[in-house]
VODO-947886 format. One record per residue (C-alpha): x negated, y negated, z negated; residue number from 1. Coordinates in nm, 3 decimals. Example, Ala and Ser with C-alpha at 12.3 -4.5 7.8 and 13.67 -1.06 7.14 Angstrom:
2
{miti {-1.230; 0.450; -0.780}; 1}
{miti {-1.367; 0.106; -0.714}; 2}
END
This chain:
323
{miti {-5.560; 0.185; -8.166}; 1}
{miti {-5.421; 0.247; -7.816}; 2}
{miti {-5.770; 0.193; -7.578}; 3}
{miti {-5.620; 0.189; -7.218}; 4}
{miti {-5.328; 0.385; -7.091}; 5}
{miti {-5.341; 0.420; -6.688}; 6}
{miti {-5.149; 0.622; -6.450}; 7}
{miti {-5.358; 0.778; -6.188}; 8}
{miti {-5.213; 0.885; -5.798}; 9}
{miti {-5.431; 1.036; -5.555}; 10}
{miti {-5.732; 0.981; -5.739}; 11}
{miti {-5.662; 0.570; -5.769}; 12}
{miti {-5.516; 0.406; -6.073}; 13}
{miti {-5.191; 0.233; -5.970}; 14}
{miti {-4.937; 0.005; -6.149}; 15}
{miti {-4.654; 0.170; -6.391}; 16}
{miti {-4.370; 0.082; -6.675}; 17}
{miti {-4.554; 0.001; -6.962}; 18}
{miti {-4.353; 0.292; -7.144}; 19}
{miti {-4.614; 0.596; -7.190}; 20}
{miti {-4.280; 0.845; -7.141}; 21}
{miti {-4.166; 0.613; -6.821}; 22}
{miti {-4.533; 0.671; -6.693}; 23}
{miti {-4.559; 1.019; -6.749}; 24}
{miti {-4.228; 1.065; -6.560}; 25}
{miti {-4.338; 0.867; -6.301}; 26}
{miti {-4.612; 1.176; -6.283}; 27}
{miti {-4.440; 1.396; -6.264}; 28}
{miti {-4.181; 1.289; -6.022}; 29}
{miti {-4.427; 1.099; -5.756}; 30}
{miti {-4.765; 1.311; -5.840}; 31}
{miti {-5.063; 1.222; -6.050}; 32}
{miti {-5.153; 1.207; -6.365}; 33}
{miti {-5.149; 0.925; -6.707}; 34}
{miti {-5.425; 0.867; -6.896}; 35}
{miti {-5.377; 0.754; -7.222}; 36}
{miti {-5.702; 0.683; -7.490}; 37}
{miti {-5.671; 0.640; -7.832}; 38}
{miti {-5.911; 0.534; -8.136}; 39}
{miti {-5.905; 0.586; -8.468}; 40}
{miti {-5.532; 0.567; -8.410}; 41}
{miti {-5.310; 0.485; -8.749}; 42}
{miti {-5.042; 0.721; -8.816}; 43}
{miti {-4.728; 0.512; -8.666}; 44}
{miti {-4.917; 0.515; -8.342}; 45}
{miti {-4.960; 0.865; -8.332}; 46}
{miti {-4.645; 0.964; -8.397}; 47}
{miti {-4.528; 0.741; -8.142}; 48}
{miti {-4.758; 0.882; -7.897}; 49}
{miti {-4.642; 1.264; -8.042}; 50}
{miti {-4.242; 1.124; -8.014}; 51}
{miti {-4.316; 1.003; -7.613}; 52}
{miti {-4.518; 1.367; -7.481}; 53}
{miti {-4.345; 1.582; -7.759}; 54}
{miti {-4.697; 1.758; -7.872}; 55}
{miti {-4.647; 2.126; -8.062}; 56}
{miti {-4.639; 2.097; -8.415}; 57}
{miti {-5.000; 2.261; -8.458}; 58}
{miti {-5.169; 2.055; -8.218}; 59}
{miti {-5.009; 1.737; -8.404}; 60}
{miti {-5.175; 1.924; -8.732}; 61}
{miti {-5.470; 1.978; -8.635}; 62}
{miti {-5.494; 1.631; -8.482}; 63}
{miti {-5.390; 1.423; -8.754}; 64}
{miti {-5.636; 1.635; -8.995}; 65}
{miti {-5.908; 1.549; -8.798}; 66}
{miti {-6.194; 1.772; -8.935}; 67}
{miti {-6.167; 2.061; -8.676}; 68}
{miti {-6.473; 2.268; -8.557}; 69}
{miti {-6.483; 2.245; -8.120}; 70}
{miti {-6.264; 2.476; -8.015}; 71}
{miti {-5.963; 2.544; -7.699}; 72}
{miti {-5.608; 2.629; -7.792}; 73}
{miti {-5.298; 2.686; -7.567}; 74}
{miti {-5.005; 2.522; -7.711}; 75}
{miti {-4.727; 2.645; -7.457}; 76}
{miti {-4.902; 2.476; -7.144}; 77}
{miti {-5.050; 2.227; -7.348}; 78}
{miti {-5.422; 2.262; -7.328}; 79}
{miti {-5.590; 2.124; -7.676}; 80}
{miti {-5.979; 2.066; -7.673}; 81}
{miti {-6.197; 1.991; -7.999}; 82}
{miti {-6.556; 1.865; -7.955}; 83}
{miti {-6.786; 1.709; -8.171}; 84}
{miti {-6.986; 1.363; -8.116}; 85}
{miti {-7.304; 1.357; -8.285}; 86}
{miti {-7.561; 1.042; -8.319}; 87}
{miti {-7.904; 1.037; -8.454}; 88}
{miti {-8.057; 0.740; -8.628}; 89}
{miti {-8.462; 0.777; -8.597}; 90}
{miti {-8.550; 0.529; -8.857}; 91}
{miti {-8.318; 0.677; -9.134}; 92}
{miti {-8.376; 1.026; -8.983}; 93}
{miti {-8.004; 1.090; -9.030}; 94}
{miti {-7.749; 1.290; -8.809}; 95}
{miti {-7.402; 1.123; -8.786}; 96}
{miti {-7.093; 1.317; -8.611}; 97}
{miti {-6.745; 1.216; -8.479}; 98}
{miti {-6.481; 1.394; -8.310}; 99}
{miti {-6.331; 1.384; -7.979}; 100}
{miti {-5.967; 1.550; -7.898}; 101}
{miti {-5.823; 1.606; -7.583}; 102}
{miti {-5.420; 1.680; -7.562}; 103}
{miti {-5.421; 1.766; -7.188}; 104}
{miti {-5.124; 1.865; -6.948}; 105}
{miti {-5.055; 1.908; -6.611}; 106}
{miti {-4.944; 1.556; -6.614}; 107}
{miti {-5.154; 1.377; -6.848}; 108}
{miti {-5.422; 1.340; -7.075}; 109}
{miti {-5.469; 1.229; -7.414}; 110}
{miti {-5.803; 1.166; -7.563}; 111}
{miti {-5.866; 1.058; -7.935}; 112}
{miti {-6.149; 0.941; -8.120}; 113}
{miti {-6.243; 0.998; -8.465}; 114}
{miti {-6.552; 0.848; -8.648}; 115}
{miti {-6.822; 0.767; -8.461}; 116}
{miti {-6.783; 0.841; -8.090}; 117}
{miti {-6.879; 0.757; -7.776}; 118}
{miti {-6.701; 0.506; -7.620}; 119}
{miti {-6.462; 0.639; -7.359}; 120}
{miti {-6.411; 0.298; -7.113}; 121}
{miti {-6.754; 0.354; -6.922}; 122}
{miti {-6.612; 0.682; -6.824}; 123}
{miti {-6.316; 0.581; -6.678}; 124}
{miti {-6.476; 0.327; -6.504}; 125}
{miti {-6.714; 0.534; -6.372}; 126}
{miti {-6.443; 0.816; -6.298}; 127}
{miti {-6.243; 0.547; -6.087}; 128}
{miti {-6.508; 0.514; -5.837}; 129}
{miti {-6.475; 0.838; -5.774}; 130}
{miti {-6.126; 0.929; -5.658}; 131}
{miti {-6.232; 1.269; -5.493}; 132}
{miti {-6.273; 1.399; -5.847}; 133}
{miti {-5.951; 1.236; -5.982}; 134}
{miti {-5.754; 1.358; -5.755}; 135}
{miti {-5.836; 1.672; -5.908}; 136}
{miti {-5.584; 1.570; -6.238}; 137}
{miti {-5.665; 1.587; -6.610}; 138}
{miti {-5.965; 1.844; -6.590}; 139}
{miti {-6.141; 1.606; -6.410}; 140}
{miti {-6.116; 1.361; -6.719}; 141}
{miti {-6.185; 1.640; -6.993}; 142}
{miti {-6.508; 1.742; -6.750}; 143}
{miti {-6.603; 1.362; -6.776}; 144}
{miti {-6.559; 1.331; -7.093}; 145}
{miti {-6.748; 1.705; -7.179}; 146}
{miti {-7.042; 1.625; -6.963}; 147}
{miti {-7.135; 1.278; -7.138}; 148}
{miti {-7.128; 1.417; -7.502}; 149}
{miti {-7.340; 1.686; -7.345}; 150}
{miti {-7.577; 1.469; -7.222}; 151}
{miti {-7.593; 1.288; -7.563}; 152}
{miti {-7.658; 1.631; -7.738}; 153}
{miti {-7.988; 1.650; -7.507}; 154}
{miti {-8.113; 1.353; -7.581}; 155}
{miti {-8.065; 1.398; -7.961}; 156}
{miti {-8.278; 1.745; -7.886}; 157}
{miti {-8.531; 1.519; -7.749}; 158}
{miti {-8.570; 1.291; -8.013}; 159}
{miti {-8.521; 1.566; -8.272}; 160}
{miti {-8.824; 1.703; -8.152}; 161}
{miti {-9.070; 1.399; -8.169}; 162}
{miti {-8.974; 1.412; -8.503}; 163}
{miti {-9.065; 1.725; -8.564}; 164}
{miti {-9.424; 1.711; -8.340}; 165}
{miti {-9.484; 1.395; -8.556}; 166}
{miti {-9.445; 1.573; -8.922}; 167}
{miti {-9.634; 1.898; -8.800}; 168}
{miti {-9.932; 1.636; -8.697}; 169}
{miti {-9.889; 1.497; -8.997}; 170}
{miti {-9.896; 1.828; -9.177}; 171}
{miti {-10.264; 1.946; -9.009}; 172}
{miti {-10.428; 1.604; -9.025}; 173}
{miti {-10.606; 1.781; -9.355}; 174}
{miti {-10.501; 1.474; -9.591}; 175}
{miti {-10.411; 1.601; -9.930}; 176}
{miti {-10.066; 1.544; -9.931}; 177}
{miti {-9.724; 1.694; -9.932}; 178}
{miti {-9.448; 1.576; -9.678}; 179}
{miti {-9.212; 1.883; -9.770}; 180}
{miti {-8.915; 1.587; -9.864}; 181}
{miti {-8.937; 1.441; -9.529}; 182}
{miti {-8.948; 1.816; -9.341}; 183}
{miti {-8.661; 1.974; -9.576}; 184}
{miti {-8.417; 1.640; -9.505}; 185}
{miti {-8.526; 1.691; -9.142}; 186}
{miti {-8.459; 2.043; -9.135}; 187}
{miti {-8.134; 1.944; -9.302}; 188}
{miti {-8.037; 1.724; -9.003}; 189}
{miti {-8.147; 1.958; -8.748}; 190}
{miti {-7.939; 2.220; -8.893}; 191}
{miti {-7.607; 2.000; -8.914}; 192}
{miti {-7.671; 1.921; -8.532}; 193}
{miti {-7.651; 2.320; -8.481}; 194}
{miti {-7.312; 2.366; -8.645}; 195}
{miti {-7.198; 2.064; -8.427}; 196}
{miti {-7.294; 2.127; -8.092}; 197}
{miti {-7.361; 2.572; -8.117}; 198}
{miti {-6.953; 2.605; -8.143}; 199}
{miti {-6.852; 2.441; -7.882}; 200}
{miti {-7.045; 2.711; -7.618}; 201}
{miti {-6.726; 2.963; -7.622}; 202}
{miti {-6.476; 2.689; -7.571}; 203}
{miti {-6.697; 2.561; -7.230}; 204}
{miti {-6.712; 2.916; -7.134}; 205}
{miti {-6.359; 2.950; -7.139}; 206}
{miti {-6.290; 2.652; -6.904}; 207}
{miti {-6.454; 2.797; -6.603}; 208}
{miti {-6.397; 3.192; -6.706}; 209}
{miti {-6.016; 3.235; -6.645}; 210}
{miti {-5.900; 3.096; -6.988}; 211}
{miti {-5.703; 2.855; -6.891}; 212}
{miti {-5.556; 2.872; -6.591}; 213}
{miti {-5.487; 2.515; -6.534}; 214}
{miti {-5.816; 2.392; -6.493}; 215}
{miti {-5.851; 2.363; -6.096}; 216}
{miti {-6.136; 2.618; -5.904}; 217}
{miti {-6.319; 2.281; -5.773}; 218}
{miti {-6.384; 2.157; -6.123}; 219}
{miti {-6.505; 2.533; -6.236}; 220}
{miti {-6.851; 2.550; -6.107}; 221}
{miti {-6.905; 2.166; -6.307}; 222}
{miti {-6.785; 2.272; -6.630}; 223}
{miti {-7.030; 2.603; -6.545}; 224}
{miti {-7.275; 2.361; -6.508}; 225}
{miti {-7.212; 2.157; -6.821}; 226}
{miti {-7.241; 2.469; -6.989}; 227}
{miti {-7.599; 2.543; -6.922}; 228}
{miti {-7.688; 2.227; -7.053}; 229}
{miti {-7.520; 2.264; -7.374}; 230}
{miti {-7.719; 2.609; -7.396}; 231}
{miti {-8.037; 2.452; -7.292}; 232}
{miti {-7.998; 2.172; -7.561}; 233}
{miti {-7.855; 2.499; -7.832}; 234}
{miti {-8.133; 2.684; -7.728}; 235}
{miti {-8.375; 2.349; -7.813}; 236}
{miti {-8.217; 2.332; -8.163}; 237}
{miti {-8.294; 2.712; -8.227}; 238}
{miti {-8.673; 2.677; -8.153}; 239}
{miti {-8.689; 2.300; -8.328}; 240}
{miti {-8.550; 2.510; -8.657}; 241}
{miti {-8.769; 2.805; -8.599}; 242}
{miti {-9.047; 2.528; -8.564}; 243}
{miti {-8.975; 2.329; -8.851}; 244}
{miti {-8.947; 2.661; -9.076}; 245}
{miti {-9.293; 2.700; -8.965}; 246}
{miti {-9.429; 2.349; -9.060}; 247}
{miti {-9.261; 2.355; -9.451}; 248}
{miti {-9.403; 2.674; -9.466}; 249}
{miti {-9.747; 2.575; -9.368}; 250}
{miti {-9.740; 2.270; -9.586}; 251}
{miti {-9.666; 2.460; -9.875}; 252}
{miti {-9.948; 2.716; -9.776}; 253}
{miti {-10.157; 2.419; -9.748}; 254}
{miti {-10.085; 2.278; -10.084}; 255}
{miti {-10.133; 2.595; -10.259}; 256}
{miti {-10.476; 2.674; -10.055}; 257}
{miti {-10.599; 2.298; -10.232}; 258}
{miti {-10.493; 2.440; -10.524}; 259}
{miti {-10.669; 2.709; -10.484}; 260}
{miti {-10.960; 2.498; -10.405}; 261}
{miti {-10.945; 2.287; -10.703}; 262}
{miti {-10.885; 2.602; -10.935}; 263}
{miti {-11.232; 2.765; -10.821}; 264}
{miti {-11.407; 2.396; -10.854}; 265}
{miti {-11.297; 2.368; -11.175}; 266}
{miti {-11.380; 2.754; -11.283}; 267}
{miti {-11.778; 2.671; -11.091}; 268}
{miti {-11.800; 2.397; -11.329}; 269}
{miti {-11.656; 2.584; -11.635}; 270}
{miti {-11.962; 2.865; -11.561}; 271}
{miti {-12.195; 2.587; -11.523}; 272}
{miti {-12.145; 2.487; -11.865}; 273}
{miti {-12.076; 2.811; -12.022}; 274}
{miti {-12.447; 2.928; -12.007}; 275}
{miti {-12.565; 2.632; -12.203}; 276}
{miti {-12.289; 2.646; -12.435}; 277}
{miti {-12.339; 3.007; -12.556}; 278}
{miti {-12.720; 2.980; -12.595}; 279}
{miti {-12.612; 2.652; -12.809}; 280}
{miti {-12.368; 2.846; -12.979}; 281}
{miti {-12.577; 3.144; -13.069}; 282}
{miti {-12.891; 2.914; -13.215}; 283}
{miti {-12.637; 2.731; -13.367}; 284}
{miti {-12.529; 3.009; -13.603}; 285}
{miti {-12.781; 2.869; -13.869}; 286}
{miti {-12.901; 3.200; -13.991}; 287}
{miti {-13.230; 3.306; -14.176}; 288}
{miti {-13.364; 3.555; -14.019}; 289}
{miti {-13.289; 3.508; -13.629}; 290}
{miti {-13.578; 3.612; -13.356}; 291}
{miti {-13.751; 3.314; -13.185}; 292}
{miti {-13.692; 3.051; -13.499}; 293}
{miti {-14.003; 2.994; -13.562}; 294}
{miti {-14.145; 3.011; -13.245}; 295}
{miti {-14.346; 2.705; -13.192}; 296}
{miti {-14.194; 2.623; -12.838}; 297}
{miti {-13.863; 2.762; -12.880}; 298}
{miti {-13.694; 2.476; -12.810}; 299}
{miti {-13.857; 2.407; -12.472}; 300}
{miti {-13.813; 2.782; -12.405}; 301}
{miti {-13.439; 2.750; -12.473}; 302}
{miti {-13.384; 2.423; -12.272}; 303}
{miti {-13.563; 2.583; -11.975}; 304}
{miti {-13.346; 2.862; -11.979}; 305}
{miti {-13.039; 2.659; -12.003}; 306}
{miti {-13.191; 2.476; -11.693}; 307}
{miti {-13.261; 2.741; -11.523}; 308}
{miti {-12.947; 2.944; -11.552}; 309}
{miti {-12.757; 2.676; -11.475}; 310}
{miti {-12.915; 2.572; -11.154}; 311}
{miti {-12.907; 2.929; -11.020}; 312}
{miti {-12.510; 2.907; -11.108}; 313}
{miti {-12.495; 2.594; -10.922}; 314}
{miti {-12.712; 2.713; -10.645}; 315}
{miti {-12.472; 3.046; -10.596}; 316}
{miti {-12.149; 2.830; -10.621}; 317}
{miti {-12.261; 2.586; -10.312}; 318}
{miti {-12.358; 2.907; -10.114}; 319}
{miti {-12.015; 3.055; -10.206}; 320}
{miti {-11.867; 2.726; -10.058}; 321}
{miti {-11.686; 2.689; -10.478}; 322}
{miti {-11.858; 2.381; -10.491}; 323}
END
């Protein structure tokens, strides 16, 4: 689906032909630049779109496959620009990711969606209130457009780890009970927002480093900028994995020290009984000629013995902290 197409001319959108090739010629004849947003575009509207700005074959492959890791290529002056979209849904603690593709000439820009993505329209409203930044040309858009998925990946950070301070309380709160389900399908999610967002840190690099020569030496120092936040929210999903390593590990340490517990309980109990049980068993052998049969308080002798040795067992347990 075709979004919005505008052309843009000194940093103010301004009426065209409705033709995207008669607007892009208008460009480049008179100055400026089109914008043209697609989403979830169907095939016969891509190839129309591909027919009108004559894309290179790979970037027309790699668009219409749409599963490509973030990345910059150079298609013959053609700058193409891969990033991912990722959302994060609290109550089904569950990562989601889309993809965003930028087909961007001196002349024009093409942006298109795929999956779940943020939508583009607040953007270019907020980008036509500022002309001084359009007037820079297509850059201006992709920095737009870089610095608001950004922004999203810092807030997922954020709420990635509450999630994580809220299952290591839950972890050390001494209940006996396991929660390593819910911190491996967390760990799971954290780790698929690493391979989204920890890719795309050589392709920002190579915006303001020299890469690509297009990009104009205003908008430089911004997509510099952009780039420390996506290493500040890379470097937050480093530590939150490091962290959540931790807490799985010191759940299952904590299991395993109750069972622990709960072994030596039930071995203090089995010695409690097993004093009793062997004097029973040995006077229980029914033989003739055994010392202390005929004692006239052997029984009471016995059963104090049985007493006794089992409440010094008991009373060595307790101090031993097995009971």
């Amino acid at each position: 689906m075709i979004v919005d197409v505008a052309l843009y001319q000194d940093g103010s959108r301004v009426e065209g032909p409705e033709d995207i090739s008669d607007l892009v010629d208008m460009a480049r004849r008179d100055g400026g630049f089109v914008w043209l947003g697609l989403a979830e575009p169907s095939q016969a509207e891509f190839d129309m779109v591909v027919g009108e700005l004559n894309f290179h074959p790979l970037a027309v492959e790699d668009a219409i496959s749409a599963n490509q890791r973030p990345k910059i290529e150079d298609y013959d002056g053609l700058t193409f620009f891969v990033l991912k979209t990722v959302f994060f849904d609290q109550k089904a603690q569950e990562i989601t990711t889309g993809e965003l593709m930028c087909f961007i000439d001196s002349h024009f820009i093409v942006t298109v969606r795929h999956g779940e993505g943020h939508p583009l329209s607040k953007i270019r409203h907020e980008l036509e209130e500022k002309p001084d930044l359009l007037q820079l040309g297509p850059f201006s858009v992709l920095h737009a457009v870089v610095d608001r998925v950004i922004d999203g990946y810092t807030n997922i950070a954020t709420q990635l780890e509450e999630e994580v301070v809220a299952v290591e309380n839950k972890v050390f709160t001494g209940k006996r009970q396991t929660y390593s389900e819910e911190i491996y399908f967390l760990k799971r999610e954290i780790i698929e927002f690493k391979h989204a967002i920890e890719p795309l840190v050589v392709p920002i690099s190579r915006l303001f480093s020299g890469f690509v020569h297009a990009v104009p030496e205003r908008l430089k120092p911004f997509f510099r900028d952009t780039s420390d936040h996506l290493l500040q929210a890379c470097e937050q999903a480093s530590g939150l994995d490091s962290l959540i390593t931790s807490v799985l590990q010191a759940d299952l340490a904590h299991i395993q020290v109750q069972q622990n517990i709960d072994v030596r309980r039930i071995s203090a109990w089995v010695a409690l009984a097993s004093g009793p049980t062997m004097l029973a068993g040995i006077y229980g052998m029914n033989f003739h000629h055994m010392p202390e049969l005929s004692t006239k308080y052997g029984y009471y002798i016995v059963l104090g013995v049985m007493v006794t040795l089992t409440a010094f067992l008991f009373r060595t347990f307790k101090k031993s902290g097995w009971l």
